[in-house]
C-alpha positions in Angstrom: -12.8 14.4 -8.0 -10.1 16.1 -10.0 -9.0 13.1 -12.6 -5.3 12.3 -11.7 -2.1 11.9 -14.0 -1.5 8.4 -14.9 1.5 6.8 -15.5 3.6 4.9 -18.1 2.9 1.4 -17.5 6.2 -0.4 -16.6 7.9 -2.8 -19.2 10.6 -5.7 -19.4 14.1 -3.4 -19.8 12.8 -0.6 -17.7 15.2 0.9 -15.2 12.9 0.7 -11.4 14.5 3.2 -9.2 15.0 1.3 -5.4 14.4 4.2 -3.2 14.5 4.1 1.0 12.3 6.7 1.8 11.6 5.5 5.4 13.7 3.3 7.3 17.1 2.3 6.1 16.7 -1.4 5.5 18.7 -2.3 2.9 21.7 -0.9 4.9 21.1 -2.8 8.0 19.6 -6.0 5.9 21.7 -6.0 2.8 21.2 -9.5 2.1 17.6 -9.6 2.5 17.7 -6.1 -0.1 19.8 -8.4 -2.2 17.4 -10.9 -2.5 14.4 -8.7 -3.4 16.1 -6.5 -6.1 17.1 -10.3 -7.6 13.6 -12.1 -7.5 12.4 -8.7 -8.7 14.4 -8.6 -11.8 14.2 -12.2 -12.5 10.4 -12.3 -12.2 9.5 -9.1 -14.1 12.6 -8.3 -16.6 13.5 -5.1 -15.4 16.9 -3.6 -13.7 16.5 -2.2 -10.5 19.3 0.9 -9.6 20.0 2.4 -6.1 19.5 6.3 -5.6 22.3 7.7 -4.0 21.1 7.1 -0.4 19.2 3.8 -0.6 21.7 1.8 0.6 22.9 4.0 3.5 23.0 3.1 7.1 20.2 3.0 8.7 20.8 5.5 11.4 22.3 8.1 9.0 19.0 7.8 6.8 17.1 8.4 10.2 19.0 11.6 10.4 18.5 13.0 7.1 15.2 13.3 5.6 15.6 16.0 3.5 18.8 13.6 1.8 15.4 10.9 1.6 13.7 13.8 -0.1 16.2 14.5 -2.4 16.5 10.8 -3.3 12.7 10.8 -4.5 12.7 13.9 -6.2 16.0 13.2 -8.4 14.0 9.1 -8.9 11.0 11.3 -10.3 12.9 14.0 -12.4 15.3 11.2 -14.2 13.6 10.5 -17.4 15.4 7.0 -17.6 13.9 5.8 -14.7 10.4 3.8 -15.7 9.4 3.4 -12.0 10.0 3.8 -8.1 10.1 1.2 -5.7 10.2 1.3 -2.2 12.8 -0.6 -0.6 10.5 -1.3 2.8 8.4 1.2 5.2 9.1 2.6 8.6 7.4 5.3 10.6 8.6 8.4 9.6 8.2 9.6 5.7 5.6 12.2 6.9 9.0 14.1 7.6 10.0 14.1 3.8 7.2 16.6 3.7 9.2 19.9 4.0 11.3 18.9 1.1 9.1 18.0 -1.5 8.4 19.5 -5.0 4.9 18.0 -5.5 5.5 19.7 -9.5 8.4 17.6 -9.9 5.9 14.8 -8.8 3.3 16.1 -11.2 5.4 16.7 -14.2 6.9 13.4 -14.5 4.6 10.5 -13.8 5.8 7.4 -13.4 4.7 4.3 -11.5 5.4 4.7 -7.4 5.1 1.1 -5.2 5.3 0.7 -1.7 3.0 0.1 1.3 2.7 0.7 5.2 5.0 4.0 6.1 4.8 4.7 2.3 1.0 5.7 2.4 2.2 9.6 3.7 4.1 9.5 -0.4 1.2 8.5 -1.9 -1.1 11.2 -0.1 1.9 13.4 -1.5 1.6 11.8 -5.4 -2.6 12.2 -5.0 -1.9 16.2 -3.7 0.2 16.5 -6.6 -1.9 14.6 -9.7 -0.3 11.2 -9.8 -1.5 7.9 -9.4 0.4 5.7 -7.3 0.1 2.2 -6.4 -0.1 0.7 -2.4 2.0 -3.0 -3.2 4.4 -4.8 -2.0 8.0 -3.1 -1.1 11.6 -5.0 -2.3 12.3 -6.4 1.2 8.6 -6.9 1.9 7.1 -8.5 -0.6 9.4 -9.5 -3.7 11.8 -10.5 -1.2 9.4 -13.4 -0.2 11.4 -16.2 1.6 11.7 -18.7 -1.0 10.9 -16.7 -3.4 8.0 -14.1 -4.5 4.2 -15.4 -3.8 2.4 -15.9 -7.2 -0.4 -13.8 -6.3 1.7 -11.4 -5.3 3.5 -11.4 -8.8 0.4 -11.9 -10.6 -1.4 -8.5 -8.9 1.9 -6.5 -10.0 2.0 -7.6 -13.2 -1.9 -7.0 -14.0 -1.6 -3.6 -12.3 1.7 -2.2 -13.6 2.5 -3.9 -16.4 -0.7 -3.7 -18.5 -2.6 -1.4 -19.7 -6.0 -3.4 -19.2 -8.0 -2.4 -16.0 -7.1 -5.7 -13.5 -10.6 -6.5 -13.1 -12.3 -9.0 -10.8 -9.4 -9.3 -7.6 -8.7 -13.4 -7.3 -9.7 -14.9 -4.5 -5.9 -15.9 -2.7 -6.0 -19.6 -2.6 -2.4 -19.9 -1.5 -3.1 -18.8 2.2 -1.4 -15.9 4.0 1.4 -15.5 6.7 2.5 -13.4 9.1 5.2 -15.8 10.5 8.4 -13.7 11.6 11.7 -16.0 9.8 14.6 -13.3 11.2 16.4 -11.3 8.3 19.6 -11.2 10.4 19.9 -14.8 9.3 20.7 -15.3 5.6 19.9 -19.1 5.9 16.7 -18.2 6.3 16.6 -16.3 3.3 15.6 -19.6 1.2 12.7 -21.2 4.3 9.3 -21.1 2.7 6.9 -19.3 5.5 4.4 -21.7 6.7 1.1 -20.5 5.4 -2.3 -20.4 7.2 -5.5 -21.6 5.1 -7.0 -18.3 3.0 -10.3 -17.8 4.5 -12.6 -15.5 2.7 -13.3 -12.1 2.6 -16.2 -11.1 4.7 -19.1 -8.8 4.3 -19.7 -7.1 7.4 -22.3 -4.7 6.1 -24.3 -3.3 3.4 -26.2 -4.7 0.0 -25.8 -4.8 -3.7 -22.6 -3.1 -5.4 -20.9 -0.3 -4.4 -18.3 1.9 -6.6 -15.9 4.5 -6.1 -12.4 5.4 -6.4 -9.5 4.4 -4.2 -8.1 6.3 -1.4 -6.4 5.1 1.8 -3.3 3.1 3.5 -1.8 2.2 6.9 -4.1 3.4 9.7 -1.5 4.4 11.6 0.4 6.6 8.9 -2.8 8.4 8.0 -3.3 9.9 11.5 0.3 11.2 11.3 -0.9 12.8 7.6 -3.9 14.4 9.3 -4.2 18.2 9.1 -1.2 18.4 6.7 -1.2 19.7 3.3 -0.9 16.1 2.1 -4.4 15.2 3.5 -7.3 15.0 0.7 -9.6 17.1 1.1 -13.4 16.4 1.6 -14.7 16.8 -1.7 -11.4 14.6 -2.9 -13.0 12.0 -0.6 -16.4 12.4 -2.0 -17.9 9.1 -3.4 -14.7 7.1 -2.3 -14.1 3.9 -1.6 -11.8 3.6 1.5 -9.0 0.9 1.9 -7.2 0.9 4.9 -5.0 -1.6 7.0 -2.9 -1.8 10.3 0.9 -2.3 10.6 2.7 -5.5 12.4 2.5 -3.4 15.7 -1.4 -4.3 16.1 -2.9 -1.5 17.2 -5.5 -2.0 20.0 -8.7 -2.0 17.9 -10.3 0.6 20.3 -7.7 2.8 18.2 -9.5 2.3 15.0 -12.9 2.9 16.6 -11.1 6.4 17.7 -9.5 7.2 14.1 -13.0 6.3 12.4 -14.6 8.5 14.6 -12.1 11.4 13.9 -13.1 10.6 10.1 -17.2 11.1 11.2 -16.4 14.3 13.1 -14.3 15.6 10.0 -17.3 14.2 7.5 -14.8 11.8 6.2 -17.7 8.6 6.4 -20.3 10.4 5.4 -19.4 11.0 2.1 -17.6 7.3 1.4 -19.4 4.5 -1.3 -17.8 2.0 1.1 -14.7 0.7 3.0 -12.3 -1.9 2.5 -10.5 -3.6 5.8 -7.0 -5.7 5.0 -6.5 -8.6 6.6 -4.6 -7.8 9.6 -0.8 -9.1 10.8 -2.5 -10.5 14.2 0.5 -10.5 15.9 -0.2 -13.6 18.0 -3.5 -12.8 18.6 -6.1 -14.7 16.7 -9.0 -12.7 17.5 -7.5 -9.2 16.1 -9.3 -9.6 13.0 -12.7 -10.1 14.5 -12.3 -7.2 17.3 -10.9 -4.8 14.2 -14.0 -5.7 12.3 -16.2 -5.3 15.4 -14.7 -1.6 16.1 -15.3 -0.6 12.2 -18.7 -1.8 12.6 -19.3 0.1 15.9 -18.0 3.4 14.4 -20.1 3.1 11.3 -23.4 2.7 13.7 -22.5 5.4 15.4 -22.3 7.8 12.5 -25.4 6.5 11.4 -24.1 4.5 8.6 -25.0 0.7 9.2 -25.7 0.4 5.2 -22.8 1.4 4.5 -20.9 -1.3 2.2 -17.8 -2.8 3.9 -15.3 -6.3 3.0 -12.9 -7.4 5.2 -10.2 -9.6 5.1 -8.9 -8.6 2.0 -5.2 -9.6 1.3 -3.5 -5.5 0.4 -1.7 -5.6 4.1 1.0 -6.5 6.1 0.5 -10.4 5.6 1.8 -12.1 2.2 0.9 -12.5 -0.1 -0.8 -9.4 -1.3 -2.5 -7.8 -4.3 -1.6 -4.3 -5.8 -4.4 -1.4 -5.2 -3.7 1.9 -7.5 -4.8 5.2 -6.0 -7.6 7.1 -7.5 -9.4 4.6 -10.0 -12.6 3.5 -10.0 -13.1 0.0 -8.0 -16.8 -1.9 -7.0 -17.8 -3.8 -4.0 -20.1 -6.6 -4.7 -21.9 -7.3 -1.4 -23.6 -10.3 -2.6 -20.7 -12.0 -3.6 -17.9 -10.4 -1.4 -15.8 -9.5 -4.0 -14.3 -6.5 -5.4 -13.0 -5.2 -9.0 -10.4 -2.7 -10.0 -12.6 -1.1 -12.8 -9.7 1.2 -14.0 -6.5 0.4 -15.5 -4.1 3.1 -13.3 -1.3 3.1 -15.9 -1.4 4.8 -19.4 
């Protein structure tokens, strides 16, 4: 795989860039936005700014993707801005394609966050030479009700912060949630979410340790990527490991089984070190995990890859809290111990 750019790692002082790429949240939400730019600045030092649309209404910024596109590419070519934040997904930043300068992208590295509807910018960062980073958002994430998880702060801060690889991933002893507190309700704002108990991650196939480097997102947004000039290529994919998670809709898990197979018909399994499944929102249902792990199993037999090494359950998707993955560094699987490692610092 071609070695990508890395990044300045971010500092106390440094100007973050909040950017709405995707839906307008912070325009329909402000004081959930509010909240997340302060427990963002408070916890890490830096001063977050708005790009010129971020705070827009919601509707208008559904309207005007190339006015999203502009927004990134001016957060990118600013040379006082240390780093790009995502103000919160959506379902539509596959349409910022068109109006994108992947040079701009290349020529000035600097540290890009966000999750979910986010993974179609990161595809863009890897197309142009950049490593991004798949974290938490400023409404998801350092917006926490009650303030920001400490594994959450803790993953950002090893990952973006330093320049030392983050190493072994901790195992989340603080539990996860999914629980839905409105963010039309300010009072809210300040309710801790009730947290379920952190069980661990599973190993649902494979032996000894795997290694590779990391490639993947939101299920979902990668089949809207597919066949696009944003999609990695084959021999990008080569030796990968692939993390990938589903959204708060819940797709049926017969839809993963069909994406996976898509990936074995295009070669995409074939050449992978191993997989990594997120621990799913269940969305009421608290057998989701267990039937998405049964279809990834399924789709692996199929293509002949039962070996294959696989953890699941791992705590980079839509529940909190969540750790910090950067795009194209080296990571291992340990299959005796069902743990991974983040081998490779992904800033400079």
């Amino acid at each position: 795989m071609t070695t990508l750019r890395k990044p300045k790692g971010l500092a106390p002082g440094d100007r973050i860039a909040a950017l709405s790429p995707s839906w307008g949240g912070p325009g329909t939400f402000p004081q959930r936005y509010a909240a997340g730019k302060r427990q963002l600045e408070a916890a890490f030092g830096v001063s977050v700014v708005e790009m010129a649309h971020t705070l827009a209404d919601a509707d208008w910024v559904a309207a005007n993707p190339q006015a999203r596109a502009q927004d990134l590419m001016a957060a990118f070519a600013d040379p006082s801005i240390a780093g790009i934040f995502c103000t919160i997904g959506g379902d539509d930043s596959i349409r910022l394609l068109p109006y994108l300068d992947l040079a701009v992208i290349r020529d000035n590295p600097k540290v890009f966050l966000g999750f979910s509807d986010t993974t179609s910018l990161h595809l863009a960062c890897f197309a142009a030479g950049l490593t991004s980073f798949y974290g938490p958002s400023i409404m998801a994430g350092f917006a926490e009700n009650g303030g920001m998880h400490d594994y959450t702060e803790d993953s950002v801060r090893r990952t973006l912060f330093s320049h030392e690889p983050p190493g072994l991933v901790p195992v989340n002893m603080e539990g996860w949630t999914a629980e839905r507190l409105g963010w039309h309700d300010a009072s809210l704002q300040e309710q801790r979410r009730v947290l379920q108990p952190a069980d661990p991650v599973r190993v649902l196939q494979g032996q000894g340790v795997a290694q590779g480097h990391l490639l993947g997102g939101c299920a979902e947004v990668l089949e809207m990527a597919k066949g696009t000039s944003w999609w990695p290529s084959l021999e990008a994919r080569r030796g990968a490991i692939l993390f990938i998670e589903t959204s708060e809709e819940a797709p049926p898990p017969g839809f993963l089984r069909y994406w996976l197979r898509n990936y074995a018909a295009q070669g995409i399994l074939g050449v992978l070190n191993g997989i990594l499944l997120a621990r799913p929102d269940p969305k009421g249902d608290e057998g989701y995990r267990e039937k998405l792990e049964e279809a990834l199993v399924a789709a692996l037999a199929e293509a002949g890859l039962a070996d294959l090494p696989v953890l699941s359950g791992l705590d980079f998707g839509h529940t909190q809290p969540m750790f910090t993955l950067p795009y194209g560094v080296q990571a291992q699987i340990d299959c005796t111990t069902g743990r991974m490692s983040v081998l490779e610092a992904g800033v400079l």
